[in-house]
N, C-alpha and C positions, 0 to 999 in steps of 0.2 A: 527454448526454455527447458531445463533440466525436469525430469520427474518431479521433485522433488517440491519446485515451483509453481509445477501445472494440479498440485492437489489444494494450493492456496492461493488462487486464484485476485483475491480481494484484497488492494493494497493499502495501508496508507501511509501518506505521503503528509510530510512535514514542511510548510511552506515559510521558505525564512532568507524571506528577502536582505540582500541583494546576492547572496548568495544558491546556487542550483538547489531544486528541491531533496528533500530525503525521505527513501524508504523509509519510513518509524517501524512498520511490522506488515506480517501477511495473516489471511484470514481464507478460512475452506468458505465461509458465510459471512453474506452480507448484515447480517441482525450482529453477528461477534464482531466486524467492524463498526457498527456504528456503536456499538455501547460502550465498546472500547474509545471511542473517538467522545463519548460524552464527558464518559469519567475523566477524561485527559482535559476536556474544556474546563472541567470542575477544579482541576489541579494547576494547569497554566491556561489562567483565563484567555491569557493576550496571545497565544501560539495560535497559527492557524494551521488547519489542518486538512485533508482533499484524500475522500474515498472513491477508486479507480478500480474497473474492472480489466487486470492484466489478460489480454487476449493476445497477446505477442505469440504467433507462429513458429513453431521451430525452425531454425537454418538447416537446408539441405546439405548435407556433407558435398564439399567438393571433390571435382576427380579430377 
């Protein structure tokens, strides 16, 4: 995971079957994800939507 990844830790993820999920956005806070995640139920009632705590480890460089 890039720096840049590891300061916004809080994903959500746009679930839209039958096809694989989407990153929608990142979030440093779980309180800016959900409210973010309310407001968007209020605008597309029928999207569903899945707040995830990215804990992905970094790859060690190979040698």
């Amino acid at each position: 995971m890039s720096h840049h990844l590891s300061l916004y830790p809080w994903v959500l993820i746009r679930l839209l079957p039958p096809m694989p999920p989407v990153v929608f956005a990142r979030f440093n806070d779980c309180c800016d994800a959900k409210g973010y995640s309310q407001t968007l139920k209020h605008l597309l009632p029928n999207a569903k939507f899945l707040i995830v705590l990215d804990i992905s480890l970094p790859m060690e460089p190979e040698e």
